[in-house]
matplotlib code that plots the C-alpha trace (Angstrom):
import matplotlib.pyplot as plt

x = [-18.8, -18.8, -21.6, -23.3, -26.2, -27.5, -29.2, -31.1, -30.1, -28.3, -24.6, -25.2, -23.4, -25.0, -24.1, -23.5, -19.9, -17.0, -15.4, -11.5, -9.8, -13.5, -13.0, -14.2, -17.1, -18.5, -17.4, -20.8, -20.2, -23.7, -23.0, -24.3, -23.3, -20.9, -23.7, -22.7, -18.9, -20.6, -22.9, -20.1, -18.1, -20.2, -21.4, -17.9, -17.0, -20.1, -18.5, -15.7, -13.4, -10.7, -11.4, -8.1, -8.8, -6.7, -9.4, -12.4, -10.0, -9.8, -13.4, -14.9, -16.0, -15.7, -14.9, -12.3, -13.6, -12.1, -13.5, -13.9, -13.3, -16.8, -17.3, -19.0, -17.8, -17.2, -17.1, -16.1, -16.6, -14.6, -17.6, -16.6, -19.7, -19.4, -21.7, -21.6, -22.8, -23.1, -24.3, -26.3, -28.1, -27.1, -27.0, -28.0, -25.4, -22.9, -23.6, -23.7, -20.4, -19.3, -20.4, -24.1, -26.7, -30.0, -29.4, -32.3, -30.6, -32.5, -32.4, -32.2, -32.4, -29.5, -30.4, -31.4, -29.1, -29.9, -27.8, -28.2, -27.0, -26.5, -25.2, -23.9, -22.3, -20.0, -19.7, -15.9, -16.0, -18.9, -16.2, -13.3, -15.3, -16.3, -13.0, -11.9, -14.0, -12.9, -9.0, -8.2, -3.9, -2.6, -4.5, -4.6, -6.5, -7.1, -6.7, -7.4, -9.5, -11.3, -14.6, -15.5, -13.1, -16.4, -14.5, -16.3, -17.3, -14.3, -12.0, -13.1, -12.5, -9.4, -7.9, -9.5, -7.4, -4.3, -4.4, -4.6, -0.3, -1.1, 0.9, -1.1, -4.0, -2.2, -0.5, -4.2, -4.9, -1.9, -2.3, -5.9, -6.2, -3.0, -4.9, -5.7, -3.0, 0.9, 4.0, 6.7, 9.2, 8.7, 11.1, 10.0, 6.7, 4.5, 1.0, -0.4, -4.3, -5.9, -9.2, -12.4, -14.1, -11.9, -12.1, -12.6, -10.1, -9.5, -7.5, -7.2, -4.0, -3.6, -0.4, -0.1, 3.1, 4.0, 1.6, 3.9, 4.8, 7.1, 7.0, 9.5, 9.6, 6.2, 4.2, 6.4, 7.6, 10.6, 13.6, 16.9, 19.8, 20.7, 22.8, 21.7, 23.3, 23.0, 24.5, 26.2, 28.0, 31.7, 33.7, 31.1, 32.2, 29.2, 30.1, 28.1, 28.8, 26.9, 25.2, 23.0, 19.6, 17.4, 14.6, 10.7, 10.8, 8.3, 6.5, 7.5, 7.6, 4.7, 6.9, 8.0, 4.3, 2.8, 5.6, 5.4, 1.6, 1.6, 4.4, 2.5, 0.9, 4.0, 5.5, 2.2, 2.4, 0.0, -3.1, -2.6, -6.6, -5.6, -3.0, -3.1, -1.2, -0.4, -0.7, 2.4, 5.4, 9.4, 11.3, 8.6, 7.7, 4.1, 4.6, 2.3, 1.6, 0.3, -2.4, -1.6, -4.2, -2.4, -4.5, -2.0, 0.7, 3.8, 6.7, 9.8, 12.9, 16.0, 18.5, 17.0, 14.7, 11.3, 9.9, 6.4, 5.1, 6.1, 9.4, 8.9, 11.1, 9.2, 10.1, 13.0, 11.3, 10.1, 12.4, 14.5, 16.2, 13.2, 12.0, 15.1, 14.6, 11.5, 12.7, 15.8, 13.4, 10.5, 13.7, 14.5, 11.3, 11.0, 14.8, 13.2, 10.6, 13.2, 12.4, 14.2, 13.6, 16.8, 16.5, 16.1, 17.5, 16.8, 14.6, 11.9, 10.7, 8.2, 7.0, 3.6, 1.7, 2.4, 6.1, 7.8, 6.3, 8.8, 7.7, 8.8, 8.8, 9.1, 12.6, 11.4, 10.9, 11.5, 15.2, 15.2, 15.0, 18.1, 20.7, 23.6, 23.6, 26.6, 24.4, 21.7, 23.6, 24.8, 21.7, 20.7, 23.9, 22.6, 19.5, 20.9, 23.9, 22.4, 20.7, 24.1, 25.8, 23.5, 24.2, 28.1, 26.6, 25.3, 26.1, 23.8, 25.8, 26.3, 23.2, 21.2, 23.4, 23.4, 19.2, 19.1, 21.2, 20.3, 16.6, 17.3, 19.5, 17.6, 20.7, 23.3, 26.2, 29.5, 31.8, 33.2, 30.4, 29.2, 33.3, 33.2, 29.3, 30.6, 33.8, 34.8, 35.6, 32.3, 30.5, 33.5, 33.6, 30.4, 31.1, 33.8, 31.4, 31.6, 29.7, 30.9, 33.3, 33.0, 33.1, 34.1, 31.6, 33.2, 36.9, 35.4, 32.6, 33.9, 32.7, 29.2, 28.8, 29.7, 27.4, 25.0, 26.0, 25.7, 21.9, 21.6, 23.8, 21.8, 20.2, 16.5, 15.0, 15.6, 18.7, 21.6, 23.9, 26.0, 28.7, 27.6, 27.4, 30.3, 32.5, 30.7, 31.5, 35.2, 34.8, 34.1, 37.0, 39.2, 37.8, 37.4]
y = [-41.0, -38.9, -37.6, -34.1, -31.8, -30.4, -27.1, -25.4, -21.7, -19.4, -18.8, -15.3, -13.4, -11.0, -7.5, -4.3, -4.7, -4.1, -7.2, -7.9, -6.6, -6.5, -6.6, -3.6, -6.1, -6.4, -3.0, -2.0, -0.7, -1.7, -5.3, -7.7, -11.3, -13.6, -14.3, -11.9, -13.5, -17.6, -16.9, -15.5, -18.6, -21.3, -19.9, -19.5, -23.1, -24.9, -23.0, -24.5, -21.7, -22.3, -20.5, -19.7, -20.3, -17.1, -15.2, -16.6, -15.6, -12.5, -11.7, -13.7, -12.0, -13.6, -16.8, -19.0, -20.8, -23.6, -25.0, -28.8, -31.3, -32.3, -28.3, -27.4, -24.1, -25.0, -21.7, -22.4, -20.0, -19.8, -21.6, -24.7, -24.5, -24.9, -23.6, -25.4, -24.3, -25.5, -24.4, -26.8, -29.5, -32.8, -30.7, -33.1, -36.2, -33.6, -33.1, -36.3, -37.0, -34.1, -37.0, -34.8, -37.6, -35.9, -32.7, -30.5, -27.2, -23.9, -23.5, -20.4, -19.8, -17.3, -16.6, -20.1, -21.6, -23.3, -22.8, -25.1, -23.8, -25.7, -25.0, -27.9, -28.4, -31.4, -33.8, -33.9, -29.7, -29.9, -32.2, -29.6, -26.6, -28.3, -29.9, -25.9, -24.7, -27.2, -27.0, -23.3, -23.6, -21.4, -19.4, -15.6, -12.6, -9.6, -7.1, -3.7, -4.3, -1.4, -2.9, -1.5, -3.0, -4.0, -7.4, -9.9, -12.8, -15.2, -12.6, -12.6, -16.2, -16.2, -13.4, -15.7, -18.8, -16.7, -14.9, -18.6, -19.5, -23.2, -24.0, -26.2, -24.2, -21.7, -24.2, -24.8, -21.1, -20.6, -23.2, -22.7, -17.9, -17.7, -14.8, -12.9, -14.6, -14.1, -14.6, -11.8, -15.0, -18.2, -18.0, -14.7, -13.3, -11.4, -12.4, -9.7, -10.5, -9.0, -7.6, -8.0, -5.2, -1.8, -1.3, 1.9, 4.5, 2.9, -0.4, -2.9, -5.3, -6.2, -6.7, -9.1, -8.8, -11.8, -14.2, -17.4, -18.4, -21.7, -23.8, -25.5, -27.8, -28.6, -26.3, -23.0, -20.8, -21.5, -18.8, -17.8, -15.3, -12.4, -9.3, -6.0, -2.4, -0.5, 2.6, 4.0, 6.3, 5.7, 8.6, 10.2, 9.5, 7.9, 4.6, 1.7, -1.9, -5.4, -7.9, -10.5, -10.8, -13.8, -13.3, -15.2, -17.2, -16.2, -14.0, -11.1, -10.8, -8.9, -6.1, -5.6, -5.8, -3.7, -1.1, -1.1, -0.5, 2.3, 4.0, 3.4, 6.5, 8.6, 7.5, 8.8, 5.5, 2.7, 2.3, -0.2, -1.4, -4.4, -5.6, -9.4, -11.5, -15.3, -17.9, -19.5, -17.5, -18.0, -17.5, -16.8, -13.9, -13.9, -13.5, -10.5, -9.5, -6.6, -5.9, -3.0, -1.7, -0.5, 1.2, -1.1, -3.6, -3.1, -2.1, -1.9, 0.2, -1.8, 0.1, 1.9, -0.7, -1.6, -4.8, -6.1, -8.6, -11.4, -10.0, -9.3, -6.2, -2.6, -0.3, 2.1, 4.8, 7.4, 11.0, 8.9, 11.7, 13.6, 10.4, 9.9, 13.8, 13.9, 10.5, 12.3, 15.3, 13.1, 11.2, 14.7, 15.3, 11.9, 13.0, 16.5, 14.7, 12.9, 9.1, 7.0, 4.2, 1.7, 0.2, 2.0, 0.4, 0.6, -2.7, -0.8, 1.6, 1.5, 3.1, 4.9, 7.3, 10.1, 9.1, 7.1, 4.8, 3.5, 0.0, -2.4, -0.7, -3.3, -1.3, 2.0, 4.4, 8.1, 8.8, 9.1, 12.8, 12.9, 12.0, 14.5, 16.0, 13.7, 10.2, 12.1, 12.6, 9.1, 7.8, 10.2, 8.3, 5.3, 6.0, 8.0, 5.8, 2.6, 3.7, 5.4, 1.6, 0.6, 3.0, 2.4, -1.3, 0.6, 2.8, 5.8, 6.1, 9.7, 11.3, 9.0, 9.7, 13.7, 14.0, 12.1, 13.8, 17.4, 16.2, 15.3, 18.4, 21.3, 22.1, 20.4, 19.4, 20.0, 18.5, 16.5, 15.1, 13.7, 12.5, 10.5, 9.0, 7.8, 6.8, 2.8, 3.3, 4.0, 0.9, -0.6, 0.3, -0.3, -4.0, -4.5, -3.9, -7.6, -8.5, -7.4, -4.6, -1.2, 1.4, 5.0, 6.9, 10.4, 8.8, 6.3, 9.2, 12.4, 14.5, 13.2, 13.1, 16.7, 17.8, 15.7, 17.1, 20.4, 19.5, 18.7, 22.1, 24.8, 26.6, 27.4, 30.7, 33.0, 31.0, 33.5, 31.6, 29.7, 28.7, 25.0, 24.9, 26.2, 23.8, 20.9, 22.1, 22.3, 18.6, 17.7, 19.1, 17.2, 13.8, 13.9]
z = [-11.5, -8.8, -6.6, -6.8, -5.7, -8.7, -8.0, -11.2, -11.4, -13.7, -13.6, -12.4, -9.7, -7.6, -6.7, -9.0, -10.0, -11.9, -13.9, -13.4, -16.5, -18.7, -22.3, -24.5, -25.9, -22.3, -20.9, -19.6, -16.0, -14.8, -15.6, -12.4, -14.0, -16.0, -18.5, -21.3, -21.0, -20.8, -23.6, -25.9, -24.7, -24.9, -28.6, -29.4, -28.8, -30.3, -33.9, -33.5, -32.7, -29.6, -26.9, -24.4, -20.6, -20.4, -22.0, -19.5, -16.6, -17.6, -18.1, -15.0, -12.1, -9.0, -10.3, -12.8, -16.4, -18.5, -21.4, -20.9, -23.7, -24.5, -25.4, -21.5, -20.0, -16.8, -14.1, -10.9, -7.9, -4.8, -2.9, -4.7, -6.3, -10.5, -13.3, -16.5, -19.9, -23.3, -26.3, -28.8, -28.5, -26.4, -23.0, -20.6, -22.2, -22.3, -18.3, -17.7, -18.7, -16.0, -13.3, -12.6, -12.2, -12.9, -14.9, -14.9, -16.7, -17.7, -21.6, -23.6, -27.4, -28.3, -32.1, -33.3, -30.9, -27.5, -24.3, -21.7, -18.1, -15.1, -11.3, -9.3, -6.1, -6.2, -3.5, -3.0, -3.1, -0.3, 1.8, 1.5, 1.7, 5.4, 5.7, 5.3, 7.5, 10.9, 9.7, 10.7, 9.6, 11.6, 13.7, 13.1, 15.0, 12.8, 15.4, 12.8, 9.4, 7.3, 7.3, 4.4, 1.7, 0.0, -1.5, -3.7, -2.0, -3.6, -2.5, 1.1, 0.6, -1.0, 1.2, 4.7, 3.1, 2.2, 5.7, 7.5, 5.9, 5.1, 2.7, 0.7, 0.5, -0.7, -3.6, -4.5, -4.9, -6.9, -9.0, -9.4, -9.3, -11.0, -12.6, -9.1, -7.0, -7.1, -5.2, -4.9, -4.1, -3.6, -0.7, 0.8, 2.9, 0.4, -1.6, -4.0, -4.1, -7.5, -6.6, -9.1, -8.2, -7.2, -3.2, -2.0, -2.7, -5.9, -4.6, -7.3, -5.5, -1.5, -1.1, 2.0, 3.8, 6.1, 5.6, 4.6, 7.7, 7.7, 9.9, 12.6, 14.9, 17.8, 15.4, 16.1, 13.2, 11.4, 11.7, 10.5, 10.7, 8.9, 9.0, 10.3, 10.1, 13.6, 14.9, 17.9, 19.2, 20.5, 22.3, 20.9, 17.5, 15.1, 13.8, 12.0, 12.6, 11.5, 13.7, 13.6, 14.1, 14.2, 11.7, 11.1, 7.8, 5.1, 8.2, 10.7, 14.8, 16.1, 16.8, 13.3, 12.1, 14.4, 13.7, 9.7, 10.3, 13.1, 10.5, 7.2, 7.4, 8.5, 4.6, 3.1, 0.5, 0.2, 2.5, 5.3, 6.0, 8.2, 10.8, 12.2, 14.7, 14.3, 17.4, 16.6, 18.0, 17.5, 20.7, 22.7, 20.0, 18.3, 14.7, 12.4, 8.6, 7.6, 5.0, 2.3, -0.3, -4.1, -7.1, -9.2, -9.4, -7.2, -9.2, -7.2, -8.9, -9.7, -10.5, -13.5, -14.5, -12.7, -12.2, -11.6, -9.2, -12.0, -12.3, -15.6, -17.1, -17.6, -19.6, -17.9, -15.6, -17.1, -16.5, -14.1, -12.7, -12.0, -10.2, -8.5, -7.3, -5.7, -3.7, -2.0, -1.5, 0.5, 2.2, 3.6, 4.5, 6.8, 8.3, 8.8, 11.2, 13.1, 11.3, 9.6, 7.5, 8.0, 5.2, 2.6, -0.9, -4.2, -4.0, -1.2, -3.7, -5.6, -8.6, -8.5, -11.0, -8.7, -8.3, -5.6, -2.9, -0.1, 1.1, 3.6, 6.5, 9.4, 10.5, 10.0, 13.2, 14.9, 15.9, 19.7, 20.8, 23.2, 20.6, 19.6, 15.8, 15.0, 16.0, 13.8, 10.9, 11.3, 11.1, 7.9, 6.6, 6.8, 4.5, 2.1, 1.4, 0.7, -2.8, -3.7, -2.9, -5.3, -7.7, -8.0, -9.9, -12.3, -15.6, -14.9, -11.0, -11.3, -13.1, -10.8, -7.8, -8.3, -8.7, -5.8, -3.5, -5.5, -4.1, -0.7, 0.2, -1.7, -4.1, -6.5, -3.5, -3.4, -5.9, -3.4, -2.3, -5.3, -6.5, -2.8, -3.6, -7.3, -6.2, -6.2, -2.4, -1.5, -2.8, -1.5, 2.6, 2.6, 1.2, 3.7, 6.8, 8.2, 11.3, 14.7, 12.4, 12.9, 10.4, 11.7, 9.5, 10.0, 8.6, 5.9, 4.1, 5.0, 2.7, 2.6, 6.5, 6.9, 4.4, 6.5, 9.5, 8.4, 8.2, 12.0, 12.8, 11.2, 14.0, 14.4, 13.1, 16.4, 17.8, 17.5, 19.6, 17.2, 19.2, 19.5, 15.9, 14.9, 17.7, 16.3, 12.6, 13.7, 15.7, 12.4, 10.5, 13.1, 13.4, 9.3]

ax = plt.figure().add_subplot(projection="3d")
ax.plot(x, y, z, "-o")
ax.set_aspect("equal")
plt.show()
């Protein structure tokens, strides 16, 4: 039997708020407790009817429910602390069988029926909740937070554990708020945090980017390789070639955090309230995660079909090619200012109610303001062809392919254009780019990089003199 410290009060939570996901039966926007959702339970049960934990999750604020087998709800809050309720009579047995030593509950008659309620702080929880407090996991600084998020107190506790990357708290959580917690992959960086009450500006998810650090070896962060695109130019001829480049595991390098927040605002997508910094580095690097704020769940576009943070198939977007449109157009609109994303597939955007959202913007960044129109266009390229790569997988290719680039360059392009974007040997140069190989852009995707071009060439209103545009125009003809 294990130890408690029984405290008599009612299994009420305090503050004016807004239930997670509140049932039409308890819809009342004024609602300050769980006591409406426990008495229904509790009355439910002592009928005889079965009631799904699935059900109290979704009604609970600021806590998790399961109905024990002795007919107690049992509510427990993030605090560690539990409130137990039971309709009928035999309370205080029923209690003791929970391991509480002295119940002394507060009794109400609903209708003819008594319910018994009881809060209760259990030993073991008191020693992990302390335990909690000394272990820190990995250090973190929070170096920008919105202080007013206005977050329930278990998900200010929730969010402080999820923020700290220890890797068995966060398995507890999981296991535990699989209602308000989710991975994106097991094996990648992200958390989506399910809010109970609506933040301000109507955020209902945080997404947290970077906050599963793994670790490696002296209590550094784990790392490994992957390929990269970069460009440069060659007798001043544009050309794109892979490397490698050594990459945090499950987090990102200070750098790339601190960039994806300072250009957050720049993509006019979700809110980023919060930007942190990890003590633990890799090669002498700090590591970061950044802190994003969505009025829903993030549904990314996959080809045609979108996918939740559960992976679970949508419905296909509706008026794809209207959607597909208005992405090209806000592309050109980032090009226009001079920044780029860099990588920029069909698996970065998301699906909002006012249309597109591009994500994951650790790469993302303004072209430098001394390069020629060919490195420009060349770096335009390498935006605008990675959703067309993905395209060529995929059975709607060219109505997709045509509203997107329709979108991004104002008009329906040239024929040619959009025969060289469907065409097998697109998808397939791009496939062939192997690390340390360069691909001569101007050769390889003619037709597109001049149309491109064309973009960086057209002079400013007042500039009459051409000349430089028309020679480079020409260049182009030559080297295509």
């Amino acid at each position: 039997m294990r130890g408690v410290l029984c405290v008599t009060m009612l299994a009420a939570g305090a503050g004016n708020v807004w239930g997670l996901a509140q049932a039409p039966a308890f819809g009342e926007r004024g609602a300050r407790s769980n006591r409406a959702v426990v008495l229904a339970a509790a009355l439910s049960v002592h009928r005889g009817h079965h009631l799904p934990k699935a059900w109290l999750n979704r009604n609970l604020w600021n806590a998790t429910g399961e109905v024990r087998r002795n007919g107690v709800i049992d509510i427990r809050y993030g605090t560690g602390r539990h409130s137990y309720t039971v309709a009928g009579l035999g309370a205080r047995a029923k209690f003791r069988q929970l391991g509480v030593l002295f119940p002394r509950p507060i009794t109400e008659v609903v209708g003819e029926t008594p319910v018994a309620h009881l809060q209760v702080f259990p030993l073991r929880e008191r020693i992990l909740a302390r335990l909690r407090g000394y272990r820190r996991g990995r250090g973190y600084d929070m170096e920008v937070k919105t202080p007013d998020l206005g977050l329930s107190p278990t998900d200010e506790d929730l969010l402080d554990r999820l923020l700290r990357g220890d890797a068995l708290d966060r398995g507890f959580i999981l296991k535990n708020w699989p209602h308000k917690v989710a991975l994106e992959n097991p094996l990648g960086r992200t958390i989506y945090l399910r809010l109970d009450n609506p933040s301000r500006g109507g955020v209902r998810v945080l997404r947290l980017k970077g906050v599963m650090p793994r670790g490696g070896w002296f209590r550094r962060i784990a790392g490994f390789t992957a390929p990269v695109r970069s460009i440069f130019a060659d007798s001043d001829t544009p050309r794109m070639v892979g490397t490698l480049a050594r990459v945090a595991a499950g987090t990102m390098l200070e750098s790339e955090a601190r960039r994806e927040f300072e250009m957050a605002p720049e993509f006019d997508g979700d809110e980023a309230p919060g930007l942190g910094i990890y003590g633990a580095r890799l090669h002498g690097a700090r590591a970061g995660f950044v802190l994003y704020g969505m009025r829903g769940d993030d549904v990314r576009v996959r080809y045609d079909i979108g996918v939740d943070i559960q992976t679970r198939e949508i419905d296909p977007i509706p008026e794809p090619d209207r959607f597909f449109e208005a992405l090209g157009a806000q592309l050109r609109g980032l090009h226009d200012r001079g920044i780029v994303h860099r990588a920029f597939h069909l698996g970065n955007i998301g699906v909002g109610p006012r249309g597109p959202i591009i994500r994951d913007l650790e790469d993302a960044g303004p072209m430098s303001g001394n390069l020629d129109a060919w490195t420009r266009a060349a770096w335009r390229f390498d935006d605008v062809s990675w959703p067309l790569f993905n395209w060529s997988h995929a059975e709607t290719a060219p109505s997709h392919a045509r509203a997107f680039l329709r979108g991004y360059f104002g008009f329906d392009p040239a024929p040619g254009v959009i025969f060289e974007c469907s065409s097998p040997d697109f998808a397939e140069h791009l496939s062939d780019m192997e690390i340390g190989r360069k691909t001569v852009i101007p050769q390889m995707f003619p037709a597109l990089f001049r149309a491109l071009l064309e973009l960086e060439s057209v002079p400013p209103a007042g500039w009459e003199d051409v000349d430089g545009a028309v020679q480079m125009l020409g260049r182009m003809g030559r080297a295509a």
